[in-house]
C-alpha positions as CSV (number, residue, x, y, z in Angstrom):
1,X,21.0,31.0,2.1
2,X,22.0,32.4,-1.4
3,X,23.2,29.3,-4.0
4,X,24.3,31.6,-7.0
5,X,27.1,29.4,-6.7
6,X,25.7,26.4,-6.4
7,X,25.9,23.4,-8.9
8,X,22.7,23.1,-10.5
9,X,20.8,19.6,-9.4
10,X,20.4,17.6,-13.2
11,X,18.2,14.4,-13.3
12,X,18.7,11.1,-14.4
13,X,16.0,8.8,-13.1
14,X,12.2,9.2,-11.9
15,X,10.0,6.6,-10.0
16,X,6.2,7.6,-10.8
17,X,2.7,5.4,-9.9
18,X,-0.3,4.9,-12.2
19,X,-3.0,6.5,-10.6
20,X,-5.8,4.1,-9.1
21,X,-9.4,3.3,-9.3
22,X,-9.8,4.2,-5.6
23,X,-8.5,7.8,-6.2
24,X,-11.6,9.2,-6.1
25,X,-11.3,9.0,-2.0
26,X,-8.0,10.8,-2.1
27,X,-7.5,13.0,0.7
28,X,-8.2,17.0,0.6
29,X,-8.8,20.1,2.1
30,X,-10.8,21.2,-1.0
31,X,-8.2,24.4,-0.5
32,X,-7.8,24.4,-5.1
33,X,-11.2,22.5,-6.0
34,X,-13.9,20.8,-4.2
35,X,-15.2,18.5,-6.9
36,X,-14.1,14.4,-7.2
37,X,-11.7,13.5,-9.8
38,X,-12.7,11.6,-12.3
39,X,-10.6,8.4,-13.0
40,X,-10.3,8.0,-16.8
41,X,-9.2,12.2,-17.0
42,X,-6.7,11.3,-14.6
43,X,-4.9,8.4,-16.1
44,X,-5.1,10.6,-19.2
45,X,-3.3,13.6,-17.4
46,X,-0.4,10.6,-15.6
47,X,0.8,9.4,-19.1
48,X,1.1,12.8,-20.2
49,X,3.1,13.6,-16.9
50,X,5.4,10.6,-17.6
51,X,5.9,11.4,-21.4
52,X,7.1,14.8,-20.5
53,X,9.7,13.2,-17.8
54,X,10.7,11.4,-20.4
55,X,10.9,13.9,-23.1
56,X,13.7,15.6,-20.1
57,X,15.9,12.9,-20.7
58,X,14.5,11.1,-17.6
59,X,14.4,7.6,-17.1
60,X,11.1,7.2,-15.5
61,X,9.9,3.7,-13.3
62,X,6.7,2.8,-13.7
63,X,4.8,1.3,-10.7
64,X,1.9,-0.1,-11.0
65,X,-1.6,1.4,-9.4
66,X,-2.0,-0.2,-6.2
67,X,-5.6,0.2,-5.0
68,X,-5.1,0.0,-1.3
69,X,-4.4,3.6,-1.2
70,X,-5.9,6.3,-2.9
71,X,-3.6,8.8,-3.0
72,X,-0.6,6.1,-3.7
73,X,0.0,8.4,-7.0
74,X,1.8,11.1,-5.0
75,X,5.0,8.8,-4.4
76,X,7.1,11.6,-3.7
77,X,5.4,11.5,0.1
78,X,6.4,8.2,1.3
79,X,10.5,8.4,0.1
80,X,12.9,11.5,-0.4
81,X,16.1,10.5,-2.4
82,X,19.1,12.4,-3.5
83,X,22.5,10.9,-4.5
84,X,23.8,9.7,-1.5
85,X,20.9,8.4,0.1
86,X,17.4,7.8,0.4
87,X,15.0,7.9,3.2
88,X,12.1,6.2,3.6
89,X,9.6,8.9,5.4
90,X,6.7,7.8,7.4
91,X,3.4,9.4,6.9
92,X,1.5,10.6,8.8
93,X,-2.3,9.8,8.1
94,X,-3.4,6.2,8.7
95,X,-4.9,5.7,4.8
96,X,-0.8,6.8,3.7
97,X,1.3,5.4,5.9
98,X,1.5,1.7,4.2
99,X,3.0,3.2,1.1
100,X,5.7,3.7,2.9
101,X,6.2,-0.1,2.6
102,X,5.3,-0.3,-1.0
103,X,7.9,2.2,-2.5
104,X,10.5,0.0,-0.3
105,X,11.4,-2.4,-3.4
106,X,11.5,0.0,-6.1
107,X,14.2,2.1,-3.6
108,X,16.3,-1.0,-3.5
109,X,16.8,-1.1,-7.1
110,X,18.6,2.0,-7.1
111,X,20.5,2.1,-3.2
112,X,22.0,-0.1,-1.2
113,X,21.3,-1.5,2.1
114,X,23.6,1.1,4.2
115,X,22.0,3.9,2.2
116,X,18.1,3.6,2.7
117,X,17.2,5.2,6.5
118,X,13.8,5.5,7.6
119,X,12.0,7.8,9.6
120,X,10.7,6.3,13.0
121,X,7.4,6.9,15.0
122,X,7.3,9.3,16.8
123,X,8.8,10.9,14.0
124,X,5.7,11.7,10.8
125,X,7.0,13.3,7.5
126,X,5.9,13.6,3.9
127,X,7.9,14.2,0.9
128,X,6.0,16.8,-0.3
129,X,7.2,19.3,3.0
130,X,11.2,18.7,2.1
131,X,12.1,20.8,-0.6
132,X,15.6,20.9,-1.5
133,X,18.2,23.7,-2.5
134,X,21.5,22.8,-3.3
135,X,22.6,20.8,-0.7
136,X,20.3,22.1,1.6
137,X,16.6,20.8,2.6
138,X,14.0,23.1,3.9
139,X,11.7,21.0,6.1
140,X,8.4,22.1,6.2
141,X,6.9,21.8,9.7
142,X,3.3,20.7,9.1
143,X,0.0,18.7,10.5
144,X,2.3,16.1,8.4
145,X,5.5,16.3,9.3
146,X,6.6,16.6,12.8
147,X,9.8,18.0,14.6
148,X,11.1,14.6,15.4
149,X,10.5,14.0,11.9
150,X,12.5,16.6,11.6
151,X,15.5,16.0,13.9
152,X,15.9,12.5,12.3
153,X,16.2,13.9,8.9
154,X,19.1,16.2,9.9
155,X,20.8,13.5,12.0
156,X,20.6,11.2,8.7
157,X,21.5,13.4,5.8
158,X,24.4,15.6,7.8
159,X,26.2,11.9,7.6
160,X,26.3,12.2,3.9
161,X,27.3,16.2,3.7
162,X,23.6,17.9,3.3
163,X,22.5,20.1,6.1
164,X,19.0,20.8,6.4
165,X,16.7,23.8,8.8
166,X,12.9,23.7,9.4
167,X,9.9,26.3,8.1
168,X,6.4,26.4,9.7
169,X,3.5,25.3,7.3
170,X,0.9,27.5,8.1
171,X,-1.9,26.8,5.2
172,X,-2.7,24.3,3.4
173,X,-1.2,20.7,3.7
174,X,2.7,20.9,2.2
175,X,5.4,23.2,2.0
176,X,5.8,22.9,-2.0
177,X,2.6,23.9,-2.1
178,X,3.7,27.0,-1.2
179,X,6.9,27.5,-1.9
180,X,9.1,26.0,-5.4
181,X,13.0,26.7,-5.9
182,X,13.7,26.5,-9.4
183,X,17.4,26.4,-9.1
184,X,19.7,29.9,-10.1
185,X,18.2,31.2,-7.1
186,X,14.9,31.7,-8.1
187,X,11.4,30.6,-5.7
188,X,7.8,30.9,-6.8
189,X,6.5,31.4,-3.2
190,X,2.8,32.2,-1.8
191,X,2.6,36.0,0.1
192,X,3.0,33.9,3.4
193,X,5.9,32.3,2.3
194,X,7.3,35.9,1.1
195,X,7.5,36.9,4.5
196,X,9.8,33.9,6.1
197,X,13.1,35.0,7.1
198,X,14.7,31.4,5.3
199,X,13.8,32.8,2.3
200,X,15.3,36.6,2.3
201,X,18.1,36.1,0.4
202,X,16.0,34.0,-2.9
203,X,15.0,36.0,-6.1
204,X,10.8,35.8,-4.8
205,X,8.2,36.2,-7.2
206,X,5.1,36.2,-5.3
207,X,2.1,34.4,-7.0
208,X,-0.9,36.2,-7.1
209,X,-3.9,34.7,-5.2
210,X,-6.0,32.8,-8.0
211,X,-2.8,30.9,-9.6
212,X,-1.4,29.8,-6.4
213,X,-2.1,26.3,-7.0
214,X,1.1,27.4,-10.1
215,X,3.6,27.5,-7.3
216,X,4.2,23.8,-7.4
217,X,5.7,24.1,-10.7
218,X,8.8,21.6,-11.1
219,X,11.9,22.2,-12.5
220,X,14.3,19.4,-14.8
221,X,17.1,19.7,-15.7
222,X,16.6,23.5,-17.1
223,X,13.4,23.4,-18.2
224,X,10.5,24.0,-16.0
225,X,7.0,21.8,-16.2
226,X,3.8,24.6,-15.3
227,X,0.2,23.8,-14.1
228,X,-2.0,24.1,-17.7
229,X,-4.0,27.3,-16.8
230,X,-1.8,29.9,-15.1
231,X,-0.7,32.4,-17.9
232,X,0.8,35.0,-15.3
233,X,3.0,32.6,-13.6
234,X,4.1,31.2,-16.7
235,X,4.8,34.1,-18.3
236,X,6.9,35.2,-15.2
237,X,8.8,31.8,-15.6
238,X,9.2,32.0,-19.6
239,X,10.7,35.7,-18.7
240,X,13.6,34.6,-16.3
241,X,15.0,32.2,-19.5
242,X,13.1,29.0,-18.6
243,X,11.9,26.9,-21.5
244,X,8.3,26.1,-20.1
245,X,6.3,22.5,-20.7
246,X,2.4,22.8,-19.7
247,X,0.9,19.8,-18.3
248,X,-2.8,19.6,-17.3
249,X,-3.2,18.4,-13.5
250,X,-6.7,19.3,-12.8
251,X,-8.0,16.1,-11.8
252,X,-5.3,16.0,-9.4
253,X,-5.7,19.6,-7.8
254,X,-9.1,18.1,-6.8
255,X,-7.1,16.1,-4.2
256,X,-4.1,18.5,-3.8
257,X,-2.3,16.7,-6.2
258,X,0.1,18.6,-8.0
259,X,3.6,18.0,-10.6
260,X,6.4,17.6,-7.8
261,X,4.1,14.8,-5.8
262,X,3.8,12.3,-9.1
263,X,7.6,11.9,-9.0
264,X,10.2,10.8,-7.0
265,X,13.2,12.4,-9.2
266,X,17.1,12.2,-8.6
């Protein structure tokens, strides 16, 4: 589906956590970097993240680190929010799923009662497989998010006037790993990801091999935050019109960590 004439999505709010000690055991697949992140580099890297939100005119919710689960940073897994609702997903490894819980009171500041839905077991899903376009959510069907997880999504948001489809994951862990819109039509997408049907109709560019950890580039409110380190898919950003910010995320590619996973934004 085409969305030349789409509205373009602008931000207002962002709900981020400080990294925490117990990072270190975050879970990976070693698919970007096999080494352990170190702590300090990472809290470094976070403030820098926030500072550029807010530079974008974001107003950005702090949560504190909560040391019960090491990869409680990426609070864009356990929620997926938009205007008219928010849903509060359930993941699907055991060391995640209680942060489901956690990001429960922060939510409530911002929606009511009859607007917060949640995903129920059977039913698995993480944030970072639902990537939105328009009005539209791509689901990604992966070893985290199931097709009940699925099904409820679409019986939730099609009561508030989104529709949504499901892609198959094939590699790696979420489907903005692999595939980014950037709004006016435009997707960074991996050569796997090139070759889905869904996305036919989307101005591609297909990252080359040793920058694909660049794909999961995120895009505010016209500008677009890049991975530090990946001059090719920059450049190819910087040439469509975008205004580019670089933020350093290498601590966090060691868990794969990346910029749309350290916000929830809407």
């Amino acid at each position: 589906m085409s969305t030349e004439n789409e509205e373009v999505m602008m931000f207002t709010k962002a709900i981020t956590r400080k990294p925490c000690r117990a990072l270190i055991d975050g879970i990976t697949t070693a698919m970007y970097d096999d080494a352990t992140p170190v702590y300090e580099r990472a809290v470094e890297e976070h403030d820098a993240y926030v500072a550029t939100l807010k530079e974008l005119g974001l107003e950005v919710e702090e949560l504190d680190a909560d040391e019960r689960y090491p990869d409680s940073c990426f609070v864009e897994d356990p929620a997926v929010v938009m205007e008219r609702c928010a849903i509060i997903t359930n993941p699907a490894r055991d060391s995640r799923n209680g942060e489901k819980d956690e990001i429960l009171p922060v939510i409530k500041k911002f929606y009511s009662d009859d607007q917060i839905f949640f995903i129920e077991a059977p039913g698995t899903m993480e944030g970072g497989d639902v990537m939105r376009v328009g009005d539209h959510f791509y689901i990604g069907q992966s070893e985290r998010t199931n097709a009940e997880a699925a099904k409820q999504f679409n019986e939730i948001v099609t009561k508030f006037g989104y529709t949504s489809s499901t892609v198959p994951v094939t590699e790696g862990l979420h489907l903005k790993d692999f595939v980014i819109y950037l709004e006016n039509n435009n997707m960074l997408v991996s050569p796997v990801m090139n070759e889905q049907p869904a996305f036919k109709d989307f101005n591609r560019y297909v990252v080359e091999p040793d920058e694909l950890y660049a794909i999961n580039s995120l895009y505010i409110n016209g500008t677009v935050i890049v991975p530090e380190g990946y001059p090719k898919t920059q450049k190819y950003i910087e040439d469509l019109g975008y205004p580019v910010k670089l933020v350093d995320t290498s601590e966090f590619r060691k868990i794969d960590g990346s910029l749309t996973c350290l916000s929830l934004r809407f």
